[in-house]
C-alpha positions in Angstrom: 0.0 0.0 0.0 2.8 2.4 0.7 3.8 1.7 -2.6 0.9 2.7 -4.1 0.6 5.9 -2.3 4.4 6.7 -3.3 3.6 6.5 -7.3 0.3 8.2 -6.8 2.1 11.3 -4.5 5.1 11.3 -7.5 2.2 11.4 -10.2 -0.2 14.0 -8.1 3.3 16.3 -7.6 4.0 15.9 -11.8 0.6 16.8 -12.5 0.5 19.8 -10.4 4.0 21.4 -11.7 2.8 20.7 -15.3 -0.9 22.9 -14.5 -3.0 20.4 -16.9 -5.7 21.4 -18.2 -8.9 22.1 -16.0 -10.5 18.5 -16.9 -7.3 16.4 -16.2 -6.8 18.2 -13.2 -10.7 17.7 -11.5 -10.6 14.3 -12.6 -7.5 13.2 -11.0 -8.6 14.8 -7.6 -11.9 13.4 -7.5 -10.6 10.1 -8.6 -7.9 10.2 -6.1 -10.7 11.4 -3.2 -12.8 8.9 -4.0 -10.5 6.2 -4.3 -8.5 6.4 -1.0 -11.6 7.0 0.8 -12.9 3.7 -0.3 -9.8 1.9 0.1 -8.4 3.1 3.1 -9.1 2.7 6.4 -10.1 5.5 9.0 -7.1 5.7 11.3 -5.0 5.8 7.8 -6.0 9.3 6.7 -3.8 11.2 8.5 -0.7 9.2 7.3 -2.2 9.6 4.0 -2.3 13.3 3.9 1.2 13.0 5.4 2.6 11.2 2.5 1.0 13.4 -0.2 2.4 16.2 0.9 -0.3 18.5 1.9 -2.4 19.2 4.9 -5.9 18.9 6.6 -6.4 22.7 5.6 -5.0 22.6 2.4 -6.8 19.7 0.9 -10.1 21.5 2.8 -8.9 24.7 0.3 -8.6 22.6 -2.8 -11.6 20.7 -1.9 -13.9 23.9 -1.6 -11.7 25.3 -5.1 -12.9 22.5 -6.8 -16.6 22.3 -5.3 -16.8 26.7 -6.4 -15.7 25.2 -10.0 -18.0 22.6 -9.8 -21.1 24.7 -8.9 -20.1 27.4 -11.5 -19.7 24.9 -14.5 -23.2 23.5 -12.9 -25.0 26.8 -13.0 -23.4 27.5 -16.4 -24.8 24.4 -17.6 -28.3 25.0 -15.8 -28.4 28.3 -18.0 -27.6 26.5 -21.2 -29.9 24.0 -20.5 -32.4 26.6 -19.7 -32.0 28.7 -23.0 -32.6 25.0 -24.9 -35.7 24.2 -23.2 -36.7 27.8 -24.3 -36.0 27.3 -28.0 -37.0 23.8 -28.1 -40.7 25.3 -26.5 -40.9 27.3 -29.7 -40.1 24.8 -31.6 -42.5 22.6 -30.2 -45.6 25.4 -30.9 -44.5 25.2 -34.8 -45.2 29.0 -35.0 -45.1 30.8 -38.0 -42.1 32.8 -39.6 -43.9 35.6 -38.6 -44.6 35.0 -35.3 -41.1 33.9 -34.6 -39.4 37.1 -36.7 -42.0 39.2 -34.3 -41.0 37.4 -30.7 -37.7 38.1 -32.0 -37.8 41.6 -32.8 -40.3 42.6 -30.1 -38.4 44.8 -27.6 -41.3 45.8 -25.0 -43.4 44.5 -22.9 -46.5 45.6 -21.2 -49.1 43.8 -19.3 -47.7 40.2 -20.2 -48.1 41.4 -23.4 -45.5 41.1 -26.6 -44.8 44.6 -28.4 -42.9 45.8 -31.4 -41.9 49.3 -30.9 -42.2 51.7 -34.3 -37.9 51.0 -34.3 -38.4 47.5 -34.0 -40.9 47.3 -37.1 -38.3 49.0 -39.3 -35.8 46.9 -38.2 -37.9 43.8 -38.5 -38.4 44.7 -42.7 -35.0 45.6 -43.7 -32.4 44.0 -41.1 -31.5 40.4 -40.5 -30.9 40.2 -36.6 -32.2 42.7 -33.8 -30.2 45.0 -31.9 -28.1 43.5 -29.0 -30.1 43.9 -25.7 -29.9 41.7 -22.9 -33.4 41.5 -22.2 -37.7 43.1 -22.9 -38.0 46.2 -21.2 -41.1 46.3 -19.2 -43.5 49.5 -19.6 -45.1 50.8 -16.9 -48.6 52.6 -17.4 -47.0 56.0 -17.4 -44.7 55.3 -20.1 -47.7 54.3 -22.5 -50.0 57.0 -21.6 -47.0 59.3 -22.6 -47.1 58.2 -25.9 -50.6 59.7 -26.5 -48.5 63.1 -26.9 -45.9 61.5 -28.8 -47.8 60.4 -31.0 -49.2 63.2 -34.1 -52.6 63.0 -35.8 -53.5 61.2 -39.2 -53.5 64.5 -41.0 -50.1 65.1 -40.3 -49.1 61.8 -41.0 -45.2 61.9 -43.3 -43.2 59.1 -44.9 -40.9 59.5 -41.3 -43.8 58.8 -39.0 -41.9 55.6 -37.3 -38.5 56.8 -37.8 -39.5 59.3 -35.7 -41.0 57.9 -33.1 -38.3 55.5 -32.9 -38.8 53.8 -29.4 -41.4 55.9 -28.5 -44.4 53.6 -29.4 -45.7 50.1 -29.7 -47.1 47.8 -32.5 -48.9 44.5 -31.6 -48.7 41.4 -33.5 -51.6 41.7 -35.8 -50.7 45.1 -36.6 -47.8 44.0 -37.6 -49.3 41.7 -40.2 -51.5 44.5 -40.9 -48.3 46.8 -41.6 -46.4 43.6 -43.2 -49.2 43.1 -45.7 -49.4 47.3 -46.5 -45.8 46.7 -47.8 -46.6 44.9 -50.5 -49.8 46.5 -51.4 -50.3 48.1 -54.8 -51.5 51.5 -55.2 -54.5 49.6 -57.2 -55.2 47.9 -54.1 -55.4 50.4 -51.9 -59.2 51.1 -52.3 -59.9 47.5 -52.0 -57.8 47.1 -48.5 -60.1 50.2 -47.7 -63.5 48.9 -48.6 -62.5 45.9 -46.2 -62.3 48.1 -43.0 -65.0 50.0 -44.1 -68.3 47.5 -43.0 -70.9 49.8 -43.3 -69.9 51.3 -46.3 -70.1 55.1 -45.0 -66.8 55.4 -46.4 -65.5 55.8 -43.1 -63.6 53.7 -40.7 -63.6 53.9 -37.0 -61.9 52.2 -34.4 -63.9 49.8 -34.0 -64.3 48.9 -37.5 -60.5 48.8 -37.6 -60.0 46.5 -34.3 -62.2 43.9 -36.6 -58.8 42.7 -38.6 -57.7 42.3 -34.8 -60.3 39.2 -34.3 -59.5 37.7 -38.0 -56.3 37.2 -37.1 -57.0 35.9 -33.8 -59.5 33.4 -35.4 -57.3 32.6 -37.7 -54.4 31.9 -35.6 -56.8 29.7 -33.1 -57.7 27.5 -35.5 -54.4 27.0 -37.1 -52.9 25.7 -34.0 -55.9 23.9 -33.3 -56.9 25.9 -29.5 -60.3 24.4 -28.6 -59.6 25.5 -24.8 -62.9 27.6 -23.6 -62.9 31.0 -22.4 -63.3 30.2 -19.1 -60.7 27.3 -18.8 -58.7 28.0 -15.5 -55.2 29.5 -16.0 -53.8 28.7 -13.2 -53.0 25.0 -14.8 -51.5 26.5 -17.7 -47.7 25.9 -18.1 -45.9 29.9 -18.9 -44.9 28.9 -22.2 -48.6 28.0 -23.0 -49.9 31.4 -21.2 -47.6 33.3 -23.7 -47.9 31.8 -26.7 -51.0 28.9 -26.8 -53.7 30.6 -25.5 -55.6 32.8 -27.6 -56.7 35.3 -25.2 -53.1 35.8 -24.9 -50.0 35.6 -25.8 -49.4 37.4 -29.5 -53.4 37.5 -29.6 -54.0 38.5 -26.4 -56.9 41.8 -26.4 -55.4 45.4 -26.0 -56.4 46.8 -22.9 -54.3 50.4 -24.5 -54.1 52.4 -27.3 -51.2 51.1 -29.5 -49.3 53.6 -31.8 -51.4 52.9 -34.7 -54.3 53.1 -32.9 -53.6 56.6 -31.6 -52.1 57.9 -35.0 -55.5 56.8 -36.9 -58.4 57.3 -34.3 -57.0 60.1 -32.3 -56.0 60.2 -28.4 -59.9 59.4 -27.4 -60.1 56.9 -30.2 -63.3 58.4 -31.5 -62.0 59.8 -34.6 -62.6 58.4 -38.3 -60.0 58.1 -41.6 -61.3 58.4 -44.6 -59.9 57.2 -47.9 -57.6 59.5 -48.7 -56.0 59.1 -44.9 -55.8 55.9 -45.5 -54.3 56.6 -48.8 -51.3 58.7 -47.6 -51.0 56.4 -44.3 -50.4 53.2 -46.7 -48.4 55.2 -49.2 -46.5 57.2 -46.4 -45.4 53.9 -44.7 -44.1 52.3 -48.0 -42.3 55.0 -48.9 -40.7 55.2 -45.8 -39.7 51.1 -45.8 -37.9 52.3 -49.5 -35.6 55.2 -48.2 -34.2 53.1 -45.4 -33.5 50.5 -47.6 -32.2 52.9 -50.4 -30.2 55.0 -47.2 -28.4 52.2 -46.2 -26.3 51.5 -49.1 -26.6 54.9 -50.3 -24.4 56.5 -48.0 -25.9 59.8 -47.5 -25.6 60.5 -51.6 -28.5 60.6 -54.0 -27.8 57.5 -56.0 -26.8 54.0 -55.4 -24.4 51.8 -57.5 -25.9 49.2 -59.7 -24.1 46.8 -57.3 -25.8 48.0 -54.7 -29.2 47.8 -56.3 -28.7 44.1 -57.6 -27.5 43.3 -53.8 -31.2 45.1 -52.7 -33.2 42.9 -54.8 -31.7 39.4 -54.2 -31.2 40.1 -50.3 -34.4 38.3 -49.7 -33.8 35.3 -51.9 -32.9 31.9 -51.3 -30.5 31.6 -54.1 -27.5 29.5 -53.1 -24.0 31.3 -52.9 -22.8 30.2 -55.8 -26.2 31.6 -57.9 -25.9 34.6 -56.1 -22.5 35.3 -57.2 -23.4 34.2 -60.7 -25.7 37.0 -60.9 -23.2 40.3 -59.6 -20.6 39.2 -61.5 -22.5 39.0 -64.7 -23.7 42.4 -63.4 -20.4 44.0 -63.4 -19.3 42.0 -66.6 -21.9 44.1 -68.4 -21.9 47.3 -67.1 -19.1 49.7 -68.2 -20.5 52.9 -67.6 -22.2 53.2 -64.1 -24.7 56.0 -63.7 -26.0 54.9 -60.3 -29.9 54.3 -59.9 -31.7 57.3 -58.2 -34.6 56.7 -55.3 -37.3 57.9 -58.0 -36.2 55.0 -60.3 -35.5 52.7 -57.3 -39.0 53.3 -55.7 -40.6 53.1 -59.5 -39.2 49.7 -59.9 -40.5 48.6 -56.5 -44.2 50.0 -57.0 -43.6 47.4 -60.1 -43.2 44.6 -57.8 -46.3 45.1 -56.3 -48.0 44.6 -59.3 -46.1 41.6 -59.6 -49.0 39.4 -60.1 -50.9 42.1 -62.6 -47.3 41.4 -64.9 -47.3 37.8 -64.4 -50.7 37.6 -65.9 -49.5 40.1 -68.7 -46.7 37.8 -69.8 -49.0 34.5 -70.1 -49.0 35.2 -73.7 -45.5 34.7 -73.8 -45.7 31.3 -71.9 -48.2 29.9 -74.9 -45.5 31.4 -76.9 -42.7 29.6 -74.7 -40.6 32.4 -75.3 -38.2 35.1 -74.1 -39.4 38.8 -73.8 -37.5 41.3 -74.8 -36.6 44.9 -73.4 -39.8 46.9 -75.1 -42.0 44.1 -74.1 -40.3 44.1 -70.5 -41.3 48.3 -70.5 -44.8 48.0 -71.8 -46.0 45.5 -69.9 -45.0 47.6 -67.0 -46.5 50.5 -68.0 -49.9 48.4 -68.7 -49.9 46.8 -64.7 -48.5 49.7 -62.7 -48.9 53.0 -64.8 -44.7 54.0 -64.2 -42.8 54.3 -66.8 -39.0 52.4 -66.0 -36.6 54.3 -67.2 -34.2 52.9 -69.8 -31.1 52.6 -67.4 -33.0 50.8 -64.9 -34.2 48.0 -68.0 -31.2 48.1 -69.0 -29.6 47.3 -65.2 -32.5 44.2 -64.6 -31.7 42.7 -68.4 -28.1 42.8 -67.0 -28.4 41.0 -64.0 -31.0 38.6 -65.3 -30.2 38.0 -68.8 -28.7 34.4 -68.2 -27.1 34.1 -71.6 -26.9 38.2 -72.6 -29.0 37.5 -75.9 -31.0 40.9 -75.2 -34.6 39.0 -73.4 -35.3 37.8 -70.7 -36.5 34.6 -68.9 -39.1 35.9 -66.8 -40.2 32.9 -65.1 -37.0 32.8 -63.5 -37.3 36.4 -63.2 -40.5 36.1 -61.4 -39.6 33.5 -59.1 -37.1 35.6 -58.0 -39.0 38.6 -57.2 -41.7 37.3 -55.5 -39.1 36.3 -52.8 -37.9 40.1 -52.9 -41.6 41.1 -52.6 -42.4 39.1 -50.2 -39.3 39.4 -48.1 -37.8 36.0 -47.5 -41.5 34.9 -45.8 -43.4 33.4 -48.8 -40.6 30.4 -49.2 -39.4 30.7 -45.4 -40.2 26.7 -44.7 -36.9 26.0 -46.7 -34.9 28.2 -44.6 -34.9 26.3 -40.9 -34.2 22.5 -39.5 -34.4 19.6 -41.3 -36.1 21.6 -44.5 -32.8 23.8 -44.9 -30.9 21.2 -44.7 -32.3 19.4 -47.3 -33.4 22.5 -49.4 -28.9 22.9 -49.3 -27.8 19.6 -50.2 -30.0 19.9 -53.4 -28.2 23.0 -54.6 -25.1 21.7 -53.7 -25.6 18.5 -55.2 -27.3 20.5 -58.6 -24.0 22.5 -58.8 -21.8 19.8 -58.7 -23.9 18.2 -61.3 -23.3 21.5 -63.6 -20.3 20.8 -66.1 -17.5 23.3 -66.1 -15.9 25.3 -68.5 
């Protein structure tokens, strides 16, 4: 036995003048601790800690050292654990890419209650990830009933409303779908989104006309994840993760008991005032315009143009093109263009009122698909002339027939073309399913396995 202790004091002494890593180190202790104390008797302790070298308080030191690790590394992995379980509850729900891009982005609180500020919205449209915060900051009543002055009147409504209010404000969740689906409005439909409100037909829409689109959506969200629970079912039993996000008188759908921003900004502080059509007009054309310049600003720099780079890099940003493709489509860009001229917001936000006629062009270019041909760039222009009224300038043809033109014959493929767009349009959400899990995966080894397919010149 004294053998034994004499290689194990000669390895313990190595080990320790080496400093081994972390997980070598708390292994040999424990091991050793737990070892000895099975092996040895009682009245041999003593000689024990003799022959090691070290003392009853110093082994008491290293033994509390190594506990303080231990609990840290178990907290640690407690947190970890903790953060899982809370993604893995989402996951479990199967909520939509909206819902999850709006739990994401939502940056307030009030009342139990999830809430996009007017910051957050913007955000939510044009940027990928949130800003860093380390938690939801919790309103209190005061802070909301301030934003009844914060917040100005329909009538003088601009295309800076939310920029403006920044974080002074909150959206809900259907209003956010509300405000998504605006987005992608065109002007044509405009009137039609109006007559929907408007349920009397007074041409008029109060408050309470507008809080209808509140209980579509919540109807709609019930039923798709299949809540049969009755009003009246006790809460108490329900789980935190099912208060916030199963319930339907909760959650993302719980009722507003205040006045969001939109609210105020369309019905006044009392909420007894009306819009008419052209409020509604100027709200909807206000709010894309204002989507547009921050997109524009951001790779504009502060100047009045942006590069033909930069607008290619706009429109595929929302795309689920794989890297390769998307390469394949700025440097055929830059192959082409000699001369840059820059696009201009006027031309930019003409192309994008053209997207939201998307489906009016699509139906334009059947007769080209009974055809099964190509279209070239007059029959590009006039057809957007017929759907949306704008006239596209003939640098901007000129800059979309450069970066779609697979083969640079002068026309198009618009199917391709149109595929494409709608993902722009719709911003990522329309195809979303192939973007997360077991979907993206799969949706990535087919591109992968397509390009390798692809011979090579």
């Amino acid at each position: 036995m004294a053998k034994v202790v004499a290689r194990l004091t000669v390895k313990s002494s190595a080990l320790l003048t080496q400093r081994p890593s972390v997980t070598v180190y708390k292994a040999c202790c424990r091991n050793a601790s737990t070892d000895f104390a099975n092996k040895l008797p009682p009245r041999n302790t003593h000689r024990l800690l003799v022959l090691v070298g070290g003392s009853v308080a110093s082994l008491a030191a290293l033994t509390a050292f190594i506990r303080l690790r231990s609990a840290a590394n178990t907290a640690n992995a407690m947190r970890k654990k903790s953060l899982h379980r809370d993604d893995t509850d989402l996951e479990n729900v199967k909520l939509t890419a909206r819902e999850r891009r709006f739990i994401k982005f939502a940056s307030v609180e009030f009342e139990d209650q999830l809430y996009m500020t007017p910051q957050d919205f913007l955000e939510s449209v044009v940027e990928q990830e949130p800003r860093p915060r380390l938690k939801r900051r919790v309103l209190s009543s005061e802070e909301v009933e301030k934003y009844k002055d914060n917040t100005p009147a329909v009538k003088k409504g601009s295309s800076r409303l939310f920029r403006n209010l920044r974080d002074k404000g909150i959206v809900s969740y259907t209003e956010y779908l509300f405000l998504l689906s605006i987005l992608t409005k065109p002007k044509s439909g405009f009137r039609i989104a109006f007559n929907m409100f408007d349920t009397d037909g007074n041409q008029r829409v109060d408050k309470a006309e507008f809080l209808v689109m509140e209980r579509i959506f919540s109807g709609a969200w019930r039923e798709k994840h299949g809540d049969q629970a009755s009003e009246n079912q006790d809460e108490t039993s329900d789980t935190p993760h099912e208060r916030n996000f199963t319930d339907d008188a909760e959650g993302l759908q719980r009722r507003h008991v205040v006045s969001t921003t939109l609210q105020l900004h369309l019905f006044g502080k009392r909420g007894t005032g009306v819009i008419n059509y052209d409020n509604f007009y100027r709200f909807m054309d206000n709010l894309q315009t204002e989507v547009l310049e921050l997109e524009f600003n951001e790779f504009s720099k502060g100047q009045s143009f942006i590069t033909e780079l930069d607008f290619a890099k706009i429109l595929l940003r929302y795309t689920y093109l794989a890297t390769d493709e998307y390469d394949v489509f700025l440097e055929r860009l830059l192959h082409r263009v000699k001369d840059e001229q820059g696009i201009s917001f006027n031309d930019f936000r003409d192309f994008c009122h053209f997207l939201n006629n998307l489906d009016d062009f699509t139906i334009a270019m059947r007769m080209y698909t009974l055809a099964d041909r190509s279209i070239s760039k007059d029959e590009f222009a006039r057809a957007a002339k017929i759907c949306t009224g704008y006239c596209l300038s003939q640098h901007m043809i000129d800059t979309v027939f450069a970066i779609f033109d697979a083969d640079g014959d002068g026309l198009l493929h618009y199917k391709e073309f149109i595929a494409i767009m709608k993902d722009r349009l719709h911003r990522g959400f329309r195809s979303v399913a192939k973007s997360e899990g077991w979907d993206a995966f799969k949706h990535c080894l087919y591109h992968e396995m397509a390009a390798l397919k692809k011979p090579s010149y």
